[in-house]
N, C-alpha and C positions, 0 to 999 in steps of 0.2 A: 532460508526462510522457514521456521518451525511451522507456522500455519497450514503450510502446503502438505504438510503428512496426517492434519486433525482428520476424522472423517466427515466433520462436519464440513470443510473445503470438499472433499471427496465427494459427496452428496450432492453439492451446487453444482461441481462439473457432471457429475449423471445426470441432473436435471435438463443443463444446455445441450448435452450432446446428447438425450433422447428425444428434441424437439417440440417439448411439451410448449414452448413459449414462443416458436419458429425463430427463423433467423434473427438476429441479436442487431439491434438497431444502434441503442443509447447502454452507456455503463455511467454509474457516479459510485465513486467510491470514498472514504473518508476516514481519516484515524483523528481525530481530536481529544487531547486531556490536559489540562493544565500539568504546567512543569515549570515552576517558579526558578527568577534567576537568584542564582549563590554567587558568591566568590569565587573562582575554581572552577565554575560550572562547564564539560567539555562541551554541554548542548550548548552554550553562547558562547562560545571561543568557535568563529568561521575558519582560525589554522586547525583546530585541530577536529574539524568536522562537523560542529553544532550546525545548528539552524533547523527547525520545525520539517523541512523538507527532509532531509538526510536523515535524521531520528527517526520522525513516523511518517511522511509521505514515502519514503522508500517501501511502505506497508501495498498502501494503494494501487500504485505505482504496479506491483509487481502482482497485484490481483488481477487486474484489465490484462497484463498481459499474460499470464496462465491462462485464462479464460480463454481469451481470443487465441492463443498461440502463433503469434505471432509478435514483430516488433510497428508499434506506431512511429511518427513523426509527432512533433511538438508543435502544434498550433501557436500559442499560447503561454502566456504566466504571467504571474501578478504577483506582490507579495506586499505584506504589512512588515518592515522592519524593525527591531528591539529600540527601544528608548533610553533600556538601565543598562545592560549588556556594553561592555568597553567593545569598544571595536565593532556598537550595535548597527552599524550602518551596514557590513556586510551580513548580520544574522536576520533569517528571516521566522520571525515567529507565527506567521500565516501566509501560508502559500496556497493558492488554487492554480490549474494547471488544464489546459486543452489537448487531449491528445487524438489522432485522427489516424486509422488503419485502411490498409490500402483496399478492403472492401466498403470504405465509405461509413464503415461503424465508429462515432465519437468515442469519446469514454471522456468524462470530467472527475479529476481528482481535486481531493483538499486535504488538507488535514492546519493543526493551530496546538502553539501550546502554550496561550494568552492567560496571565494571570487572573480572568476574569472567569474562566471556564470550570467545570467539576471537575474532583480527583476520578472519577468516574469516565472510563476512555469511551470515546463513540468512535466504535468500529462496524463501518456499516455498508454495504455494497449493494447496489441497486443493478437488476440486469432486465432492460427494455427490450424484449422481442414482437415481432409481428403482433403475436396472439397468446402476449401477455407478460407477467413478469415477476421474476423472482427477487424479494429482498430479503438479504444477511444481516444479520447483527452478531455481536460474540467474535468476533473472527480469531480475536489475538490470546482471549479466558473463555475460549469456550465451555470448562470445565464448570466453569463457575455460572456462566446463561447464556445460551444462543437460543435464536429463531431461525428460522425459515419460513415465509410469507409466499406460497403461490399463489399467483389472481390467473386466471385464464376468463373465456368470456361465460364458461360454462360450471367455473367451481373457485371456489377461495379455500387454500386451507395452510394448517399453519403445523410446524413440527417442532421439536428440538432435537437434535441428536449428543445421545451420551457419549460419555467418554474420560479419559483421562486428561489433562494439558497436552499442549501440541506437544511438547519435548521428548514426553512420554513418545508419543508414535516416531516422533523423529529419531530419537535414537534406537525404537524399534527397527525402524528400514535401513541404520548403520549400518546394529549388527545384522543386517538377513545380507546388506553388501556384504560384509567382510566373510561372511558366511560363504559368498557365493550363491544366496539363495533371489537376489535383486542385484537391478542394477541402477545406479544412479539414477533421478528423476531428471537432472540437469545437471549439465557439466561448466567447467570453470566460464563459459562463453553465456551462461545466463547471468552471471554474477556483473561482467561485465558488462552487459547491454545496459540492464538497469543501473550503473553507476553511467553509464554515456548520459542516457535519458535524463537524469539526475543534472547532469555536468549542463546540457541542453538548457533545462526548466530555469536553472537557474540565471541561466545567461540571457534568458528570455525575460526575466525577472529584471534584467537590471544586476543581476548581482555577478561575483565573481563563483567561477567554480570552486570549490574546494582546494581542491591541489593549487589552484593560483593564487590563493589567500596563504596555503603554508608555504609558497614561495615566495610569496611576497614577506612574510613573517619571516624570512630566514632572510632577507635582504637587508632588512631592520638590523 
């Protein structure tokens, strides 16, 4: 996940773990942007991975749990299904999702990629603490505009952080691994978790997971 090496993510986890907002109550996070269906389209083909979840809720999804460091369980999920997309019954073009962490902190995820929406993504992460709260925007083009919105009960203020694309700094921290000079941020066991979660939301949705859509597509 490129985002996780911007500093503008960097920034938000110094904010949580210096307690400026106290313990972390409520998360909402969200990727939305229109992504019209084609022919071909792999985002609306469910064998070969599409559906609004898997595309950009994989974004969210994988914010609340950096944040929290930890893994949730699945409350929750909902989805609105494609209408033009062949095989639109298992794609899901709008999913919202409950997730609940074993210290009792929710996190609600969304994300949509409804032909009625902007080409313009909304990427946007809300973090409820005790005694206040920080919101993200920018997450995924930072390069191009982010916020940072802290409210506490004693001061509001608001920042950007520069920089280059996340890719930029992600393949900065390759090479300092292969260098020897870092070490991975996460190992193949984060990749996984979030593809379980993933596999979960959906099956809470009503839908199938992924892999049992290209199984069933290979049965055909």
């Amino acid at each position: 996940f490129h985002y996780r090496f911007h500093p503008l993510f960097v920034e938000v986890l110094t904010l949580v773990q210096s307690g400026v907002i106290g313990p972390l109550l409520h998360l909402r996070g969200n990727f939305s942007v229109r992504i019209p269906y084609f022919a071909g389209s792999l985002r609306h083909e469910a064998a070969l991975g599409g559906g609004a979840m898997m595309d950009l809720g994989c974004y969210p999804l994988h914010w609340v749990r950096s944040v929290m460091g930890s893994e949730p369980e699945v409350q929750s999920a909902e989805c609105i299904r494609s209408k033009t997309a062949e095989g639109g019954a298992q794609i899901d073009v709008t999913m919202q999702a409950r997730l609940k962490f074993d210290n009792a902190v929710v996190a609600d995820i969304g994300c949509s990629m409804a032909d009625h929406l902007s080409r313009m993504p909304d990427t946007s992460l809300v973090l409820e603490g005790q005694h206040g709260q920080i919101e993200v925007n920018g997450l995924i083009t930072p390069h191009l505009a982010n916020n940072i919105k802290l409210t506490t009960a004693d001061t509001e203020r608001q920042c950007s952080v520069p920089g280059h694309s996340t890719y930029y700094y992600q393949l900065l921290h390759l090479q300092d691994c292969l260098q020897g000079k870092a070490m991975p941020l996460t190992g193949g066991k984060d990749a996984i978790n979030n593809m379980q979660l993933l596999d979960q939301i959906y099956q809470q949705a009503g839908l199938l997971s992924r892999g049992l859509c290209r199984q069933q597509r290979g049965r055909q």
